[in-house]
N, C-alpha and C positions, 0 to 999 in steps of 0.2 A: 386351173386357169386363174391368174392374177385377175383381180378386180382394177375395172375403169376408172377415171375419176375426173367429175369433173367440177366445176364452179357455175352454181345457178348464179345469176346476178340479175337481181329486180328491187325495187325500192318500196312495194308492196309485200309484205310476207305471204300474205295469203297467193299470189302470185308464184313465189316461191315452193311453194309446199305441195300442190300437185305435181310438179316435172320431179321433184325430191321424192317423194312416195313412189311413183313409176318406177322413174329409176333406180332406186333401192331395190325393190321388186327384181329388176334386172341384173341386179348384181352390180351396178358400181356405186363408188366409194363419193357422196355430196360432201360439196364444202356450199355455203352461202356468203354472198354478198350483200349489204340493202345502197351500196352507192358506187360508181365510178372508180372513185380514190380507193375506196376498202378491196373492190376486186382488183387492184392493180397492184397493191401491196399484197394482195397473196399470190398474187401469180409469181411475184420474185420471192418469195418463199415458201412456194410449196410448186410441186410438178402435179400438169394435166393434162388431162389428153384432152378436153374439150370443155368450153365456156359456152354455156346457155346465157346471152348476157339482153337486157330490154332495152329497148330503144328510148324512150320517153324518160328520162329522169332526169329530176332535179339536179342543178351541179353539170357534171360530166355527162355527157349524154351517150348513149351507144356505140353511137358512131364515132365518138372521138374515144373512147376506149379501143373500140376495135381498130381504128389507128395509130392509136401507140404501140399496142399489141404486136401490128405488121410492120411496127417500125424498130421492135425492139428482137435485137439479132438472137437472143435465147426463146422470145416467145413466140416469133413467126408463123411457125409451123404447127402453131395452135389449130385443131377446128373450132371455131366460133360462127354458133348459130345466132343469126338476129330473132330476138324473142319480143314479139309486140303483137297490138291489137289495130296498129295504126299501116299497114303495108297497102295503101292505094296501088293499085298499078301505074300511074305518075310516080312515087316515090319508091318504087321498088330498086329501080337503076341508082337511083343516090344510096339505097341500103347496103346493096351490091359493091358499089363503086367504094365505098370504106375499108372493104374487106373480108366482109365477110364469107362463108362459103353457103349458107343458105338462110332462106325467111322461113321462121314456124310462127302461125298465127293464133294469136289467142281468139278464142279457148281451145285449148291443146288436147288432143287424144292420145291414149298412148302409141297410137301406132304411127301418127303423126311426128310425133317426139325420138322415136325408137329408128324412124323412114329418116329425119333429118342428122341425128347422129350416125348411121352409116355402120356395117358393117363391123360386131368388135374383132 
């Protein structure tokens, strides 16, 4: 079985370092981002199946990543999860409405994390 891979992207490390550990765990293959600009330059250079990306950052913010993402014809068909601690039910429809295919809410469990990425 080829390993998964995907791209955490949050502008906190420590953020980063628990879905990274799980996931390893699990058998796919992390790359990290700490902003917008940086995971959108690896997405056109490197292939993934799936972006764990945070909503709240400085710069670029979640949502305008994940619609470049759906706007750019090679990366579309990304899954990309919204990763944040900030999902009110008011603004879950605006999370949604960006493009992405699901909210995982911090603080993450692993089975949370493993339910939001879907079946390898």
């Amino acid at each position: 079985m080829s390993s998964r891979r995907i791209l955490i992207v949050d502008d906190h490390p420590i953020n980063r370092r628990l879905p990274a550990v799980i996931l390893r765990d699990a058998g796919w293959t992390i790359d990290e981002a700490a902003s917008g600009e940086d995971a959108l330059s690896k997405l056109v250079n490197a292939s993934y199946d799936a972006v764990l990306l945070d909503i709240s950052m400085p710069g670029m913010s979640g949502e305008d990543v994940c619609r470049r993402i759906r706007a750019d014809g090679q990366l579309k068909h990304l899954r990309v999860i919204a990763y944040t601690a900030h999902a009110m039910e008011e603004n879950r429809d605006d999370i949604m409405n960006a493009g992405f295919h699901s909210i995982l809410v911090k603080p993450i469990s692993r089975q949370s994390l493993l339910d939001a990425l879907g079946p390898p």
